[in-house]
C-alpha positions in Angstrom: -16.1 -8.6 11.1 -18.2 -7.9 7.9 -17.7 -10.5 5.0 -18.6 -8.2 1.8 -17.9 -9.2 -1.0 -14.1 -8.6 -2.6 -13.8 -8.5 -6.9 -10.4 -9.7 -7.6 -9.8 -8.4 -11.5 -6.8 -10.3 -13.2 -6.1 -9.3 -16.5 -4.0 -12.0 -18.8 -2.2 -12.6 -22.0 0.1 -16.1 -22.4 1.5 -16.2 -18.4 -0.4 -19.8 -18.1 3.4 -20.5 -16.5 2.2 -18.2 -13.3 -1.7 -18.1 -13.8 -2.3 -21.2 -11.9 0.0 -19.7 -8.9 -2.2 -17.0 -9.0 -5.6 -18.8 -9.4 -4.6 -20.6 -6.1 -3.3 -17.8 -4.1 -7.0 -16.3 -4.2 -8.5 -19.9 -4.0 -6.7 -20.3 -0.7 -7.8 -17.1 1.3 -9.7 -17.3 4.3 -12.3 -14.8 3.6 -15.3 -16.4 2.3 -16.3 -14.1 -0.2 -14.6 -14.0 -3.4 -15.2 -13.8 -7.0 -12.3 -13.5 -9.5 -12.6 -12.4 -13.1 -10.0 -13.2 -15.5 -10.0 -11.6 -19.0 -7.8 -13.0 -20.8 -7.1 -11.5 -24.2 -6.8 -15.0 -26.5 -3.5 -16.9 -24.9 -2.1 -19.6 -27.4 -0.4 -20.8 -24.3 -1.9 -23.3 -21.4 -4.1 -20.9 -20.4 -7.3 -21.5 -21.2 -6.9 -25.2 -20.5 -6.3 -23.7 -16.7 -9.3 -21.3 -16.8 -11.4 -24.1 -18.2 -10.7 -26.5 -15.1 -10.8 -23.4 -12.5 -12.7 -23.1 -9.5 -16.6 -21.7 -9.6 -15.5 -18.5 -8.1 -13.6 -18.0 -10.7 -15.3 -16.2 -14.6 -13.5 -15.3 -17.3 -13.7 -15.1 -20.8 -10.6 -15.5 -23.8 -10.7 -13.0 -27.1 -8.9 -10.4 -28.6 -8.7 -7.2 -26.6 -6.5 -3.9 -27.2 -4.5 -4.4 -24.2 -3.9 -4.9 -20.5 -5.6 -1.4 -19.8 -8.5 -2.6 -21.8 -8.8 -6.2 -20.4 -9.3 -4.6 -16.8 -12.0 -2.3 -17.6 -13.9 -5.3 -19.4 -13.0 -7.4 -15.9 -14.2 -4.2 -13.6 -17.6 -4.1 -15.6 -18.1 -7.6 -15.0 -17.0 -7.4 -11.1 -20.1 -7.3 -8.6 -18.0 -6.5 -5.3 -17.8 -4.1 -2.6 -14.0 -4.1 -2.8 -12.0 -4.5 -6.0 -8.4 -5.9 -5.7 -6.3 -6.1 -9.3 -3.4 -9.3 -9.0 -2.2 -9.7 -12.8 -1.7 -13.1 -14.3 2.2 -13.3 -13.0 1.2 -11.7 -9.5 -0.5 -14.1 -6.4 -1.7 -13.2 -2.9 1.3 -13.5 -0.4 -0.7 -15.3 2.4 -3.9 -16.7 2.8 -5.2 -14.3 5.0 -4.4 -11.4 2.8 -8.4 -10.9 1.9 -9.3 -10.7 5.4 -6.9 -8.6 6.9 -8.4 -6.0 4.1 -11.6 -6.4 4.6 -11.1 -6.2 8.5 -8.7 -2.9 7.4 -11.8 -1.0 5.5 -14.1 -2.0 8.6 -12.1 -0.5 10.9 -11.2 3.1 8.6 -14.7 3.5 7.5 -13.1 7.1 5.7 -10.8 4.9 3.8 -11.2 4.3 0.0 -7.4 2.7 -0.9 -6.0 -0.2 1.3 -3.1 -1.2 0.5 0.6 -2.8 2.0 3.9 -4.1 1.7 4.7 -6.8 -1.3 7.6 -9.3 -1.9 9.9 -9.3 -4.8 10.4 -12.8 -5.9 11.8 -13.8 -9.3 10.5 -16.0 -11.5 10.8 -19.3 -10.1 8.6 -18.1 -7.1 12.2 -17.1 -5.0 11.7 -14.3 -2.6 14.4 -12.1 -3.5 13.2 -8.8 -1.6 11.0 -7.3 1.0 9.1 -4.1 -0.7 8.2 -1.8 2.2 6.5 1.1 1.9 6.0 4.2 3.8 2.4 5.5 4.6 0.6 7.4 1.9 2.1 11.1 0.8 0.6 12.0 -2.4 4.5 14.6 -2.7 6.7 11.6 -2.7 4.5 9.8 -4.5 4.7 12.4 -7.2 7.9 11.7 -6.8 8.4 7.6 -6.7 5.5 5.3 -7.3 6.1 3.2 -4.3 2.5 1.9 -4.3 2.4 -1.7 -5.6 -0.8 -2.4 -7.4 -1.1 -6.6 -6.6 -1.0 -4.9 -2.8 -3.8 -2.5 -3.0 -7.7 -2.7 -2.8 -9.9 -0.4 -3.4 -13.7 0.4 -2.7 -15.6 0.2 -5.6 -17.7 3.8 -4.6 -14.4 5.4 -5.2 -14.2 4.5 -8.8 -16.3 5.5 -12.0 -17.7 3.2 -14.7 -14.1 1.8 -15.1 -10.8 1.6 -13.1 -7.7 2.5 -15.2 -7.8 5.0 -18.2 -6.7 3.2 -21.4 -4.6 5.5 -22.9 -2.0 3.8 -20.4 -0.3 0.8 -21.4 2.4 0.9 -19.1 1.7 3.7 -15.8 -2.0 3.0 -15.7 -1.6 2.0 -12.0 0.3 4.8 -11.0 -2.1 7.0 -12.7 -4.7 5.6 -10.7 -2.8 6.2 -7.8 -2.4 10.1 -8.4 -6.1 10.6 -9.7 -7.2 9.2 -6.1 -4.4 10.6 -4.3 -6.0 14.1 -4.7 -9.1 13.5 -3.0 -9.2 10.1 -1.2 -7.7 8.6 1.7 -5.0 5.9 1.5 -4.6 3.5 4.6 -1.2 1.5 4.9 -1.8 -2.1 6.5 1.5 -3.1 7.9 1.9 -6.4 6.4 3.2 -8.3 3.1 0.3 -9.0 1.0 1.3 -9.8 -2.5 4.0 -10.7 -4.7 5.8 -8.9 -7.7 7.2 -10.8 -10.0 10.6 -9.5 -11.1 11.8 -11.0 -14.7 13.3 -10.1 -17.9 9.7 -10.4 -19.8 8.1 -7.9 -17.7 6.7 -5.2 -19.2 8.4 -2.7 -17.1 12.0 -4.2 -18.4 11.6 -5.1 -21.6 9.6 -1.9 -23.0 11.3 1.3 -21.2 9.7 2.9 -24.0 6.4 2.9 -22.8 8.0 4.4 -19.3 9.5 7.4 -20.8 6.5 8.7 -23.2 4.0 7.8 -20.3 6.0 9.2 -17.7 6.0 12.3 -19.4 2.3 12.2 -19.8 1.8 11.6 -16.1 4.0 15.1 -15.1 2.0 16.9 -17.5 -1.6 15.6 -15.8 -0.5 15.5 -12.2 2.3 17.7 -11.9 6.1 16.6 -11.3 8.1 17.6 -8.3 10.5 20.3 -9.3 14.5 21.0 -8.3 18.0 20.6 -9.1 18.3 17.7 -6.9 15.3 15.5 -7.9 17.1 12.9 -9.4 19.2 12.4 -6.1 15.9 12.3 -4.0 14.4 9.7 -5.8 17.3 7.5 -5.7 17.9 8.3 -1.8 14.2 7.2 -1.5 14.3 4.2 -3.1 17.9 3.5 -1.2 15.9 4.0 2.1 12.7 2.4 1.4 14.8 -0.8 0.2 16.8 -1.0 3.5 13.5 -0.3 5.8 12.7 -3.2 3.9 14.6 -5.5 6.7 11.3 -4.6 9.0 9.2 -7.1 6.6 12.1 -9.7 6.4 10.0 -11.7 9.5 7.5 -12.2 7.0 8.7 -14.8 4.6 8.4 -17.5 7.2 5.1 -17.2 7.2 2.1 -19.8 5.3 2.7 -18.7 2.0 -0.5 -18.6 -0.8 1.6 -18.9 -3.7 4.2 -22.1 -4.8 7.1 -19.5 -3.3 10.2 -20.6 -1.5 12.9 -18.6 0.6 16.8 -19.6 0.7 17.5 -18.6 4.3 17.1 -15.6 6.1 21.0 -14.2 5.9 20.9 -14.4 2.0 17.8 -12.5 2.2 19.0 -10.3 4.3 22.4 -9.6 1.9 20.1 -8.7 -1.2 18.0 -6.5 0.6 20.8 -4.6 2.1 23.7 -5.0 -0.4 21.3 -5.1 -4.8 19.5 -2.8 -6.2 16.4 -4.1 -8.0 18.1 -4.1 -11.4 21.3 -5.9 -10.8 19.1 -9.3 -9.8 20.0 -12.4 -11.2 18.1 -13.0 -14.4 17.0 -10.3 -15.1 19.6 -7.7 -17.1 18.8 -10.8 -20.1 16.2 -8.8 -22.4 13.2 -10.4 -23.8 10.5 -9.2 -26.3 7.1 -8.5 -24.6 4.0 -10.5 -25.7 2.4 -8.6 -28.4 -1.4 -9.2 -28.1 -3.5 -9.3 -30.9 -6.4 -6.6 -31.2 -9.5 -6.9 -31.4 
C-alpha cells in the first residue's frame, strides 16, 4: 500500500462547538500522511483559540471570506495532496481507518477519480441517529437524488481544475460537483461508513430552503433534470429504499469511532432507521437563523 499524501479541506465559520471533534477525527487516522487546511472565515466563537493549539498537520488561516464556496477554493489552493477529501467544520471522520481504506481504494481502481461511501446521521450531541447507505454510482438517479455525501468522498486532485467547487453555489456546490464529474469520471463506492453528517436545526440545509429552491433550479438548467409525471413519487420511493437498505450499515456503529459519538443500543437504532424520516428527528423541526459571515 502506497502512502500519498491526502489534503483534507475544511471550510469554517463559528462551529468551534464541533471543530475540535473534527480536528481529532483526522488527527486520529492511521494513514500517515495528512495535512488539513482549515479556512476559517473570522469566527467570534472558540475557534481560533482551537486552531491556535492544533496539531502541526494542521494550517489554517482566520479573515473575512464571501462564503463557504469561497473558503474551499482558498483551502484547495493551499492543499499540496494527491487526494483531496472536504469534512466541514460540523463533519468528522467515522473511524480511524477511514484515510487508509481510501487510499488502499484508489490503489486498487487505478481508473478511479471519486471515492467515496456510506456516512452516519448523528445529531448534534454526536448521537448516531441513522445509517446513510448508498447505492453504487448512476449519474440518472443521481440527477435525480443527490445521495452522494460530501464528508464521504475523496477525490484525486488530477480530476479537478485550479479550484474545486464553483462559487456561485452557496448551498448545492457539492452536488454540482458531483454532476460536473459524473459526466466523464468514474465513481468507486467503498462499502463502509466513513464519515458523519451532522443533522441539526442550524444547518444550512434546514434553516435556508431558500438557497435549495433557486439553486436547485440552477442545477436542472446546467445538468439536466429527469423528466415525468411521476418524478416526485420516484424520488421519495428512493430515498424510502435507500433509508431502509440502510439496516446493512447498522453493524457499523460498534465499531472504534474517530469522533466524541455515542450509540443508544442497537434496537433503537434500528426503529429510526426503519420507522423516521430524516425530517421528523428530534431537534430538529426548531428553526434557527444561519450564521451570516461577514465579507470580505
Amino acid at each position: 500500500m502506497s502512502f500519498p499524501l491526502v489534503s483534507v479541506l475544511t471550510p469554517s465559520f463559528d462551529q468551534g462547538r464541533w471543530l475540535l471533534d473534527n480536528l481529532r477525527s483526522v488527527a486520529c487516522q492511521t494513514h500517515p500522511n495528512i495535512e488539513q487546511i482549515v479556512m476559517d472565515g473570522g469566527s467570534s466563537d472558540e475557534t481560533v483559540s482551537l486552531l491556535q493549539s492544533a496539531p502541526p498537520h494542521v494550517r489554517w488561516r482566520s479573515e473575512p471570506d464571501r462564503g463557504q464556496s469561497h473558503a474551499l477554493n482558498k483551502a484547495f489552493s493551499q492543499a499540496k495532496g494527491e487526494i483531496i477529501g472536504w469534512l466541514n467544520s460540523d463533519d468528522a471522520y467515522f473511524s480511524p481507518d477511514v484515510l487508509e481504506t481510501v487510499v488502499d481504494c484508489f490503489d486498487r481502481h487505478p481508473e478511479a477519480d471519486v471515492v467515496y461511501g456510506h456516512a452516519a446521521l448523528v445529531n448534534a450531541d454526536g448521537l448516531i441517529l441513522q445509517m446513510i447507505w448508498v447505492p453504487k454510482f448512476s449519474y440518472t438517479l443521481l440527477q435525480l437524488l443527490n445521495y452522494v455525501y460530501q464528508p464521504a468522498v475523496f477525490l484525486r486532485r488530477s480530476a479537478l481544475d485550479d479550484t474545486i467547487v464553483d462559487e456561485s453555489y452557496d448551498s448545492f456546490m457539492d452536488r454540482e460537483l458531483w454532476l460536473r464529474l459524473g459526466r466523464e469520471h468514474r465513481f468507486q463506492r467503498v462499502s463502509k461508513v466513513l464519515a458523519i453528517d451532522r443533522h441539526y436545526a442550524a444547518r444550512k440545509s434546514n434553516a435556508r430552503p431558500d438557497l435549495a429552491e433557486v439553486e436547485g433550479e440552477q442545477l436542472a438548467e446546467t445538468y439536466g433534470k429527469p423528466r415525468g409525471p411521476c418524478i416526485g413519487a420516484q424520488r421519495e420511493a428512493a430515498k424510502l429504499l435507500i433509508r431502509l437498505l440502510g439496516v446493512r450499515a447498522l453493524s457499523q456503529a460498534g465499531v472504534e469511532l474517530a469522533f466524541d459519538g455515542t450509540h443508544d443500543g442497537h434496537f433503537n437504532l434500528l426503529r429510526r432507521q426503519l420507522t423516521m424520516r430524516r425530517a421528523t428527528m428530534p431537534g430538529v423541526q426548531e428553526w434557527q437563523p444561519y450564521p451570516e459571515r461577514s465579507k470580505s
